[in-house]
C-alpha positions as CSV (number, residue, x, y, z in Angstrom):
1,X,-95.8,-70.3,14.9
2,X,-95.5,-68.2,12.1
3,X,-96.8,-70.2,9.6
4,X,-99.9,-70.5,11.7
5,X,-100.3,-66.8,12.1
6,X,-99.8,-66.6,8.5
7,X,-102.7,-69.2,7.6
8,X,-104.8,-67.9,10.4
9,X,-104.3,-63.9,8.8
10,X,-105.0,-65.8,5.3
11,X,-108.2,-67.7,6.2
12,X,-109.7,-64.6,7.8
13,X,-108.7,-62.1,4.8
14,X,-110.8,-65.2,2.6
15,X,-114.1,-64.8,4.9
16,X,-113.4,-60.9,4.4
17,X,-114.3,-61.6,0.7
18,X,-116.9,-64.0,0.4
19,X,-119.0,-61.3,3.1
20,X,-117.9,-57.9,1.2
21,X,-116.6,-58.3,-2.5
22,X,-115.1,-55.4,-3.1
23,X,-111.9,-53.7,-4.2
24,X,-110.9,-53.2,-0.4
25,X,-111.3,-57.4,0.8
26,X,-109.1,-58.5,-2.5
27,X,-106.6,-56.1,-1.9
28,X,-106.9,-57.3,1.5
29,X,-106.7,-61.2,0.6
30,X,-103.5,-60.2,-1.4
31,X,-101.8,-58.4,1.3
32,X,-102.2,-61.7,3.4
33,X,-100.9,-64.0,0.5
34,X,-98.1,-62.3,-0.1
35,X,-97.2,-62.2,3.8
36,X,-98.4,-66.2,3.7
37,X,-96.1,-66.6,1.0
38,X,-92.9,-64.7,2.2
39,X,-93.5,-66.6,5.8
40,X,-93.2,-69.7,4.1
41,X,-90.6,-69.1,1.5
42,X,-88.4,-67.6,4.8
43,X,-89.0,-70.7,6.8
44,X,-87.7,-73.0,4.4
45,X,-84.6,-71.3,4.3
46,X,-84.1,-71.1,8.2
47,X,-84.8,-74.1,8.6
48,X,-82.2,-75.3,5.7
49,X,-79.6,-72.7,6.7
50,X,-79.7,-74.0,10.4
51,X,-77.2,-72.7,13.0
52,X,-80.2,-70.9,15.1
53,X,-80.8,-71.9,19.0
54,X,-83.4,-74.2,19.9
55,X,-85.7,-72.0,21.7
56,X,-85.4,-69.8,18.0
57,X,-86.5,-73.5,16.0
58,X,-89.2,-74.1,18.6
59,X,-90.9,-71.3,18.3
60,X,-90.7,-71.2,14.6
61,X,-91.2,-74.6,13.9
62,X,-92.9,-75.9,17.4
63,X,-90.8,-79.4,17.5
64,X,-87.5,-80.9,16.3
65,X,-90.0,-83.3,13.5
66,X,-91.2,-80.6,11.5
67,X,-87.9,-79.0,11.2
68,X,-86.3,-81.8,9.6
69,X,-89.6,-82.8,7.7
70,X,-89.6,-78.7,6.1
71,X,-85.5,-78.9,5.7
72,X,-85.5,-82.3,3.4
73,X,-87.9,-80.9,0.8
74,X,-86.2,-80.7,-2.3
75,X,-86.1,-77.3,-3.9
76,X,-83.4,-75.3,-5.7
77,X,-82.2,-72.1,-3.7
78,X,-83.7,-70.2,-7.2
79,X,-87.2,-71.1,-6.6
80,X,-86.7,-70.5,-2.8
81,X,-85.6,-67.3,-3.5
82,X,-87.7,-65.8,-5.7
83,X,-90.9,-67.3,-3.5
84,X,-89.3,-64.7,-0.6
85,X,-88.9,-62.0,-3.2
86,X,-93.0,-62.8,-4.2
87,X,-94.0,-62.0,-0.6
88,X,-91.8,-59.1,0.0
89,X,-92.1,-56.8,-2.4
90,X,-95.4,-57.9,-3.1
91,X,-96.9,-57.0,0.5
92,X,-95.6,-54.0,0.8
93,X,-97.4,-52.7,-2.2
94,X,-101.1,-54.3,-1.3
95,X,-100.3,-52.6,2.0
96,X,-99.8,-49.1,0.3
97,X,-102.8,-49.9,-2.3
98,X,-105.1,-50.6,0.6
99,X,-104.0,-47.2,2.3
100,X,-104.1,-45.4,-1.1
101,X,-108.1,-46.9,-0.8
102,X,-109.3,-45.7,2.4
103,X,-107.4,-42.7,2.5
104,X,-109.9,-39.3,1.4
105,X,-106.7,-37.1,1.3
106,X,-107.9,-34.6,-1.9
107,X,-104.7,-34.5,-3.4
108,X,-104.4,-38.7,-3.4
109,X,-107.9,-38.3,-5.0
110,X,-107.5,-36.4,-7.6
111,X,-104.0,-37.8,-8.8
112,X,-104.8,-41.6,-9.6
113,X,-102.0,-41.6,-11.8
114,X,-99.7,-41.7,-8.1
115,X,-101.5,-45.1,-7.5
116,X,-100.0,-46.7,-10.6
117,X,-96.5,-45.3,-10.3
118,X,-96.5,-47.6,-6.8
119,X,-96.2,-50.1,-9.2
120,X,-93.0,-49.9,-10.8
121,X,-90.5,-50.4,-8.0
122,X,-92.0,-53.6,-7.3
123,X,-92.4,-55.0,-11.0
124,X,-88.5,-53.5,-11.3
125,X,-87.7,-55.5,-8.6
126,X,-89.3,-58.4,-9.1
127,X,-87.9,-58.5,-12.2
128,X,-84.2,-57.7,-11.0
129,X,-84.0,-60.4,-8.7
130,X,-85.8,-63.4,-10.8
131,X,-83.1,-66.0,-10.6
132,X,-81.3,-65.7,-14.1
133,X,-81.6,-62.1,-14.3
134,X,-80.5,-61.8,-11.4
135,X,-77.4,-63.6,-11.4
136,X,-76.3,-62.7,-15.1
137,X,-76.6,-58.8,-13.5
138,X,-74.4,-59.8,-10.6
139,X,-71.9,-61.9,-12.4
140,X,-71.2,-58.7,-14.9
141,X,-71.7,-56.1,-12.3
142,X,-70.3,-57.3,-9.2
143,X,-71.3,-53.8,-7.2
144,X,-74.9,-54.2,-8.0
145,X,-75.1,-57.2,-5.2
146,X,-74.8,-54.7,-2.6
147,X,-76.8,-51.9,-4.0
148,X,-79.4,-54.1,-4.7
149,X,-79.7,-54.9,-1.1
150,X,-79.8,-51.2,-0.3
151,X,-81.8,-49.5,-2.6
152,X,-84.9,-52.8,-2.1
153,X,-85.1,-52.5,1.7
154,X,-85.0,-48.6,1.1
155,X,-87.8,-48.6,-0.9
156,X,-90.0,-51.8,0.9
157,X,-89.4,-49.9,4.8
158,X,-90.8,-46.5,3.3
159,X,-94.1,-48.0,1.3
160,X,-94.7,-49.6,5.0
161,X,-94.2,-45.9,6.6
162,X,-96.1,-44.1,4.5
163,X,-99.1,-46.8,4.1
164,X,-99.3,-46.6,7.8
165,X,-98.8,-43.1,8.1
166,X,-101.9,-42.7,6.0
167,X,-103.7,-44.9,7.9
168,X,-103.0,-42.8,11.0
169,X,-103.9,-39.2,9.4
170,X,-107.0,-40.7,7.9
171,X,-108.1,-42.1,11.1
172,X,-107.0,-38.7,12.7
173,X,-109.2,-36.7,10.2
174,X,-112.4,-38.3,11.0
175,X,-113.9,-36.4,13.2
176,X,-116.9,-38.5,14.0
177,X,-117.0,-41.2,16.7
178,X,-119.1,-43.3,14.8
179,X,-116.7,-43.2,12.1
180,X,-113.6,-43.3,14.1
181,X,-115.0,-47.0,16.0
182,X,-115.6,-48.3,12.7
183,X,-113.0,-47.4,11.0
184,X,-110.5,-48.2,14.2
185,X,-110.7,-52.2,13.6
186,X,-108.9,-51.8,9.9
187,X,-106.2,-49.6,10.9
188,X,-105.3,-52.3,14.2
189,X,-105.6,-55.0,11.6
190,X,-103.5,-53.4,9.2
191,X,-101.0,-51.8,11.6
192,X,-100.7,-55.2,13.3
193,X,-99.8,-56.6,9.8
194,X,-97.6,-54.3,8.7
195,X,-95.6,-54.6,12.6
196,X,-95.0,-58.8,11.8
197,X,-93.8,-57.8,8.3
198,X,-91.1,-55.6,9.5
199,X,-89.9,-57.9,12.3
200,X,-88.6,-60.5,9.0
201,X,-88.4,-58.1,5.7
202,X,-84.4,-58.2,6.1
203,X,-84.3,-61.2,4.6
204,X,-82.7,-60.2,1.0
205,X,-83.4,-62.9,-1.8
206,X,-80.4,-61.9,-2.8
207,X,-78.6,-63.8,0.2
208,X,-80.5,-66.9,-0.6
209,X,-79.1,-67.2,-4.2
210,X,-76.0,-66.6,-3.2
211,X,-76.6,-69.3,0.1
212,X,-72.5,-70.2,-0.2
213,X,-70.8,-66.6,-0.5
214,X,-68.5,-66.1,2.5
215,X,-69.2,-61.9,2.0
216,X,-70.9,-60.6,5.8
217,X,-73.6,-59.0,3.6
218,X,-75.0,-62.6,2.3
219,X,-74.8,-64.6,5.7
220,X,-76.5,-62.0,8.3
221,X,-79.9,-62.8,6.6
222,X,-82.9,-62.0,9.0
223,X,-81.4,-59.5,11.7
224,X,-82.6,-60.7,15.2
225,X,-81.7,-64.1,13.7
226,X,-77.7,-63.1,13.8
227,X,-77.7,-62.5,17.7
228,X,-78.0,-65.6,20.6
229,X,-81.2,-63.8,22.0
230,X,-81.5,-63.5,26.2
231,X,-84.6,-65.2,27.9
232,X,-86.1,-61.6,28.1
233,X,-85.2,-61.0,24.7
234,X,-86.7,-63.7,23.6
235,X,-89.6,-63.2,25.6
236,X,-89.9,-60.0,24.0
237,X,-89.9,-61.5,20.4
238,X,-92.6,-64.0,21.1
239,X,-94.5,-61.6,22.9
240,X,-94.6,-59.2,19.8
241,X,-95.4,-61.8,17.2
242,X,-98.3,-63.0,19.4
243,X,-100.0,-59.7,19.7
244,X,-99.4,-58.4,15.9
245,X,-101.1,-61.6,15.2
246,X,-103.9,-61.9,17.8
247,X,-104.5,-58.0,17.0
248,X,-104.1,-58.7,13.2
249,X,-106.6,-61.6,13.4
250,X,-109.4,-60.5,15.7
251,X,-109.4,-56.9,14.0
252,X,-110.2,-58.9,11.1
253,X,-112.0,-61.5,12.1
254,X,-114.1,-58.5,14.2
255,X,-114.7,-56.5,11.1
256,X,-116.0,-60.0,9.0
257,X,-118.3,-60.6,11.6
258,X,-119.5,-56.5,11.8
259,X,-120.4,-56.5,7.7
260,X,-121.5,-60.1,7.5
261,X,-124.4,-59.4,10.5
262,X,-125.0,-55.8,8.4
263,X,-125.3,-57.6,5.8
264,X,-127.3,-60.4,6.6
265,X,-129.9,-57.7,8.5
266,X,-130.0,-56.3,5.2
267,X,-131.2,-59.1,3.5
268,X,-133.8,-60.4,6.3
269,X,-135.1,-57.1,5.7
270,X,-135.6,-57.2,1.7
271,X,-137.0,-60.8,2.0
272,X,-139.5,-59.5,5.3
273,X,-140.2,-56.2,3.4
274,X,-140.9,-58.5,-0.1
275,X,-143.3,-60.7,1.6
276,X,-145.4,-57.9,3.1
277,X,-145.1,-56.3,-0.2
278,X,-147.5,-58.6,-1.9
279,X,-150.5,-58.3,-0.2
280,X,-150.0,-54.7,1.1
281,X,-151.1,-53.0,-2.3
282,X,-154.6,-55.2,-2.3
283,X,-154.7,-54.0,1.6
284,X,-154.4,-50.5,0.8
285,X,-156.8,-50.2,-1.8
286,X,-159.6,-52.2,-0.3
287,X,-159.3,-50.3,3.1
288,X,-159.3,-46.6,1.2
289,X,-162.5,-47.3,-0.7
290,X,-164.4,-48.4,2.3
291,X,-163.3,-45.5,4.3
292,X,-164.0,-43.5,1.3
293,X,-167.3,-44.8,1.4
294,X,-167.4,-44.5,5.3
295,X,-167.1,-40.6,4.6
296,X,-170.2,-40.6,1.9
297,X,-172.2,-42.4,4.5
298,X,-171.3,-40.1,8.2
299,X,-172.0,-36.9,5.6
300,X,-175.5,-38.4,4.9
301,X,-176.2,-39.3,8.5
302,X,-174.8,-36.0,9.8
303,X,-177.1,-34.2,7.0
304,X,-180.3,-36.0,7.9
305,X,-179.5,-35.6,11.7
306,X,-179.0,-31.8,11.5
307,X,-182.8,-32.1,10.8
308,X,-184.0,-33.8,13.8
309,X,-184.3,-32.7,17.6
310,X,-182.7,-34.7,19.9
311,X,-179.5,-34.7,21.2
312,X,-177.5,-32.7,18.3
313,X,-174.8,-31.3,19.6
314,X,-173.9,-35.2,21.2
315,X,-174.7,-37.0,17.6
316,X,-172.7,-33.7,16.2
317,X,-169.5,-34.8,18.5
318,X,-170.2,-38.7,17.1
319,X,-169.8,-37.5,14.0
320,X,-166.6,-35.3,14.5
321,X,-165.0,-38.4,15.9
322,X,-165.7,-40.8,13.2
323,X,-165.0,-38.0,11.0
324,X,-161.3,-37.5,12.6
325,X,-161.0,-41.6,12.7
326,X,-161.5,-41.8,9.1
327,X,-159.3,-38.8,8.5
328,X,-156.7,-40.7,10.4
329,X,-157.2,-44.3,8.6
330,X,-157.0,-42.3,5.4
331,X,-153.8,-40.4,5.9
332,X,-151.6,-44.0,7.6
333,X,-152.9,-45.9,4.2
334,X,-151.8,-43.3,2.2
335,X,-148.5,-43.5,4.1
336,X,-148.2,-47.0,3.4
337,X,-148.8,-47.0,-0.2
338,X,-146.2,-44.9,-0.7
339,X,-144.0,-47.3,1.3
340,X,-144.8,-50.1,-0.9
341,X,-145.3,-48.8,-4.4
342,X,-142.6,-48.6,-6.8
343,X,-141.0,-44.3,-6.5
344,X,-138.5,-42.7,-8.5
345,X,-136.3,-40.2,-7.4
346,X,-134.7,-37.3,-9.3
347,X,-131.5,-36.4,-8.2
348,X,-130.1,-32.8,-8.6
349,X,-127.9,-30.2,-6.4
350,X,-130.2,-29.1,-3.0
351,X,-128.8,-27.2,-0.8
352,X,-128.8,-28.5,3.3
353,X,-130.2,-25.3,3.7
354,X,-133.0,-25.8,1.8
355,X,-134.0,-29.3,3.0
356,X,-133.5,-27.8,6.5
357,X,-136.7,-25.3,5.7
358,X,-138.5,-27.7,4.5
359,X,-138.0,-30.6,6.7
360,X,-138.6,-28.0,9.7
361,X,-141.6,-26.6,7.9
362,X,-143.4,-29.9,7.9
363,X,-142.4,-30.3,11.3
364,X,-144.3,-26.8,12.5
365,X,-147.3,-28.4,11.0
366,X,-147.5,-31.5,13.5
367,X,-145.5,-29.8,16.3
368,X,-146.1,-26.4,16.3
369,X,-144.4,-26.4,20.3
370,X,-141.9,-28.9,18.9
371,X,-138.3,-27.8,20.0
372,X,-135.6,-28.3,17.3
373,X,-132.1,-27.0,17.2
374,X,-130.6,-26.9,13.5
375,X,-126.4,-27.2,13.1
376,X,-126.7,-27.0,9.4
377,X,-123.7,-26.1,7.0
378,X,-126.7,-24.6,4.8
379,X,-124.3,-23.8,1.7
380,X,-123.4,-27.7,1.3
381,X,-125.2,-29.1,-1.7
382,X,-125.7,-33.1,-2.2
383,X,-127.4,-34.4,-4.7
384,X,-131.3,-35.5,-3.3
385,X,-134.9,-35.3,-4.1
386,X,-135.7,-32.6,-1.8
387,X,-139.2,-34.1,-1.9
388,X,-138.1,-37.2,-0.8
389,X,-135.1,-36.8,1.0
390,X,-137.1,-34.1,3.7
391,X,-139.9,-36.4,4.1
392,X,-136.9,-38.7,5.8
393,X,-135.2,-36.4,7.8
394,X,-139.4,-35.2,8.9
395,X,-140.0,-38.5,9.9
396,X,-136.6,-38.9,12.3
397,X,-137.6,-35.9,13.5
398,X,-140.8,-36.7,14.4
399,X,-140.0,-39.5,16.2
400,X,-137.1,-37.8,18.1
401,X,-139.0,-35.5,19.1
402,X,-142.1,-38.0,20.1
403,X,-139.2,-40.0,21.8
404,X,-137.9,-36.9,24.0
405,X,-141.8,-36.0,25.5
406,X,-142.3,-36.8,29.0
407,X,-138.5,-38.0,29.2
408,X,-136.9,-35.7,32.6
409,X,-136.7,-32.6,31.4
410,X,-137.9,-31.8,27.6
411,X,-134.6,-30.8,25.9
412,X,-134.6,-29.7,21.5
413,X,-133.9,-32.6,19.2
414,X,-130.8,-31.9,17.0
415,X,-130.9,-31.6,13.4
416,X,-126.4,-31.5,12.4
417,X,-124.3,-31.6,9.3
418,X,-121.0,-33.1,9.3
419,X,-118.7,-32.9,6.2
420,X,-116.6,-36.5,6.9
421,X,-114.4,-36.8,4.5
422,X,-116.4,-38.5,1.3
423,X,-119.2,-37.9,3.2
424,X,-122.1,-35.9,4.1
425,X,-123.7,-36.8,7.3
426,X,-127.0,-35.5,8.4
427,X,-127.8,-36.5,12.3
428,X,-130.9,-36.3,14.0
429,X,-130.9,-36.8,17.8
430,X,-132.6,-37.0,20.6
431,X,-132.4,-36.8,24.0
432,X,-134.7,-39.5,25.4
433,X,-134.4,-42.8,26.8
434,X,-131.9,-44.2,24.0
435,X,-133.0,-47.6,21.8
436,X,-133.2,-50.8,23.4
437,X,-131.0,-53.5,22.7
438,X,-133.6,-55.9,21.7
439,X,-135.0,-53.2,19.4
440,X,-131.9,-52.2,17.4
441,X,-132.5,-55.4,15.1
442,X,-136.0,-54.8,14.2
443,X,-136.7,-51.0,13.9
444,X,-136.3,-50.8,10.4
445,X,-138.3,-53.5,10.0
446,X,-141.7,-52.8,8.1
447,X,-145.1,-53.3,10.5
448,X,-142.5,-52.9,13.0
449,X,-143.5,-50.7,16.0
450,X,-142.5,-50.0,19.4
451,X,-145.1,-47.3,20.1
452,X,-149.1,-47.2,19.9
453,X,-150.5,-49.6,17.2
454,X,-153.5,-47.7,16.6
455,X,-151.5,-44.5,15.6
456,X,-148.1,-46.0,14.1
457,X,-148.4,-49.0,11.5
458,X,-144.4,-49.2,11.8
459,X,-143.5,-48.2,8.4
460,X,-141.4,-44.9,9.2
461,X,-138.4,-46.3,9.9
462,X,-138.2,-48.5,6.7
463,X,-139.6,-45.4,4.7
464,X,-137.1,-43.7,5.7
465,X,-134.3,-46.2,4.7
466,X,-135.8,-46.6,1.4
467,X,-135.7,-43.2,0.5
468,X,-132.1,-42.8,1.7
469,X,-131.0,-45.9,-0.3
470,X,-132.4,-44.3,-3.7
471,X,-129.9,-41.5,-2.5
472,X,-126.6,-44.1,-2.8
473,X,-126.5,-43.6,1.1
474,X,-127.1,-45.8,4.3
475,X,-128.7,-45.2,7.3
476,X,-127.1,-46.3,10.7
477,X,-128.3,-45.8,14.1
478,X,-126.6,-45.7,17.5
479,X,-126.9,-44.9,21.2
480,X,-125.3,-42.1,22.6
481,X,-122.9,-42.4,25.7
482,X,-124.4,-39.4,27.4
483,X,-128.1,-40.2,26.2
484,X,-130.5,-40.5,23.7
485,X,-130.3,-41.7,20.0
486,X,-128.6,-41.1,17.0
487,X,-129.8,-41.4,13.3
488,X,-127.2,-41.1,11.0
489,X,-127.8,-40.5,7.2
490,X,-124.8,-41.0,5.2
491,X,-125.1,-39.2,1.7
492,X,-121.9,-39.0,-0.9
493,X,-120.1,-36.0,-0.6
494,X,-121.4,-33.3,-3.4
495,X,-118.8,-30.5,-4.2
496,X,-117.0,-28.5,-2.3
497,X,-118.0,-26.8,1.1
498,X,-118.2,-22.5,0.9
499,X,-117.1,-21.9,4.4
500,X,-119.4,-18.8,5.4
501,X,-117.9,-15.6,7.2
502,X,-116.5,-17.1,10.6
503,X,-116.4,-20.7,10.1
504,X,-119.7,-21.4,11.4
505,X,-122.2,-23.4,11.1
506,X,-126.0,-21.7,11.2
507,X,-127.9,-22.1,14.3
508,X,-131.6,-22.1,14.4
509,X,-133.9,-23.3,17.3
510,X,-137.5,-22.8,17.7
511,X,-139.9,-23.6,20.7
512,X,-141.9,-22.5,23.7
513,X,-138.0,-21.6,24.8
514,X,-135.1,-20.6,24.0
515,X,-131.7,-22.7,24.3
């Protein structure tokens, strides 16, 4: 049972890596090889040591066969032991390493020397208790057997309290649902973990070298192993493993398949994006010049026209709507070739408060009835193109707002700041009819459009996501619980906020009413 949890914790930790190869999925692969390891080495040396009821072997070893198969290998109680010490002092420290890594407490931050001092009581220990150094230390020293013992599970049951207490403040910090239910999945998984760890980290190496010592401090071994378990109490064990383990695994297993399916979106839209790519440019430039030439040719026609009799003020209205048709034509390939053509951004300090006026200020010019409400913690600065990085935030706008006409009552779209920990998060929302669930894998798609073809070409969206990826930030999107949509731009954290008189945010709105 253990052993299968173990492999099962393992094999999912691998898939972790091979979708996300980062620092985050080896440290995670290394936390489940070390428990792998330490599950292993320990069921050896129950099943050698013996003396345990049956329901106790069952469980652990499922039949009577593979009990004796895993009690007749042949290896010395030295290499036993020191495979046990591998996996416990080993996972405690991926565990705190892991915590150290999601955790955005400032102080943790800025002292990275604290994450390699971690790494002395394990190497001290590891080296303590290899075999010969081990027992030449307890043959001349015969008190450092029990303080050993001590001063190890001291130091293994408080890296495990204070990785998971940082798991739970840092989860406890974010103040963002979005970031909360993704963030949720690692904590379970690592939580779950760390619970199965400290069920069997009792189990001393010390007492394995020493298999034959008669001394009550060598034989107790793994605790709830010393006591003939009830049939509630060992309900209550099995119980436990099963759901650290079924938690541990399908947080895990939930995550793998969350990035790989980002990921893979991702991808689908780079090769999509890259075939449209090719013949775009050609498209634009041959469409422009004819509707360049479309202008020179309604000018002539209206010039000639204006000299004749009949009917002017109807060939006058003609003209006017080929004139605003070409207009339009003009301004969507413009759009597009900006899309596709190679852009560089320059990044330097911009206040929110300045893309707020400008992003609002474009959208006056297309909506002047518009309603918008602005939550903006104007003295935050991140480093944008303010060119760029407005024309985004326009854009969601835009379509929030295009989203929320003629949907019940017209209520402002919302332009907020949030300061999440690394993060700054700028959300636009609406409150229209939400995305569909068919839609959310194609919106960013270019071409893609759920709205009138003759007025959107579907390149906003992926406009958009362009220009916040040449800002090192992502763009996610979900529906809200009590309505509408939320657009999410996630930008890395510039500085430090200047709280303004108060605490509070500034509020603008604008609109044929007031909020």
């Amino acid at each position: 049972m253990l052993l299968l949890l173990a492999v099962g914790l393992l094999i999912g930790s691998i898939l972790v890596l091979c979708v996300k190869k980062n620092l985050e999925s080896l440290l995670l692969v290394g936390l489940c090889l070390s428990l792998t390891v330490y599950f292993v080495g320990l069921m050896v040396f129950i099943a050698k040591k013996g003396g345990l009821s049956q329901e106790v072997m069952n469980f652990l070893f499922f039949n009577q066969k593979i009990r004796i198969w895993v009690q007749y290998r042949f290896i010395t109680l030295g290499q036993l032991g020191y495979i046990v010490a591998l996996g416990r002092y080993l996972f405690p420290l991926f565990l705190l390493e892991m915590a150290f890594q999601y955790s955005m407490l400032s102080a943790l931050r800025k002292a990275p020397l604290v994450r390699k001092l971690v790494l002395v009581l394990p190497a001290v220990s590891l080296v303590l208790y290899y075999p010969s150094v081990y027992r030449s230390l307890v043959i001349r020293f015969p008190v450092f057997k029990d303080i050993l013992v001590q001063f190890s599970y001291i130091w293994v049951m408080c890296y495990v309290a204070l990785a998971v207490g940082l798991l739970v403040v840092e989860y406890c910090s974010t103040t963002m649902h979005f970031s909360r239910r993704k963030f949720l999945p690692i904590v379970i998984s690592l939580v779950a973990l760390a619970t199965l760890y400290v069920i069997y980290c009792g189990q001393d190496p010390g007492q394995i070298y020493r298999f034959y010592s008669y001394d009550y401090t060598w034989i107790k071994g793994v605790g709830y192993l010393q006591f003939a378990l009830s049939i509630g109490g060992y309900m209550v064990l099995v119980a436990v493993n099963l759901v650290c383990g079924i938690l541990g695994l399908g947080s895990m297993l939930r995550y793998t398949q969350t990035s790989f399916a980002s990921d893979r979106d991702e991808v689908v839209l780079e090769r999509k994006f890259d075939v449209a790519r090719s013949g775009a440019s050609v498209f634009v430039h041959s469409i422009k010049n004819q509707l360049l030439a479309n202008r020179v040719l309604y000018k002539r026609i209206r010039a000639e026209l204006q000299k004749e009799e009949p009917d002017l003020d109807k060939v006058r209205g003609y003209a006017d709507s080929l004139c605003d048709n070409n207009e339009l034509l003009i301004g969507r390939s413009e759009e597009l070739y900006r899309t596709v053509k190679a852009k560089s951004v320059r990044l330097v300090p911009v206040s929110l408060g300045r893309l707020e006026e400008i992003t609002l200020d474009r959208f006056r010019k297309k909506y002047p009835d518009g309603r918008v409400r602005a939550l903006m913690d104007r003295e935050v600065q991140v480093l944008a193109d303010e060119n760029y990085l407005s024309e985004a935030l326009y854009n969601l706008l835009t379509n929030a707002w295009e989203a929320t006409i003629g949907y019940e009552e017209t209520r402002p779209v919302e332009l907020v700041s949030h300061q999440e920990r690394l993060y700054t998060v700028l959300e636009v929302k609406d409150h229209g009819p939400g995305i569909k669930t068919g839609e959310f894998k194609h919106i960013f798609e270019p071409f893609y459009s759920s709205k009138n073809s003759n007025f959107n070409w579907g390149m906003g969206l992926y406009h958009v996501r362009t220009i916040v990826r040449s800002h090192l930030g992502s763009l996610r999107v979900e529906n809200r619980p009590e309505g509408g949509a939320s657009f999410f731009i996630l930008l890395p954290r510039y500085g430090t906020v200047q709280p303004r008189q108060g605490g509070k945010k500034h509020d603008t709105h604008f609109g044929r009413r007031g909020l």
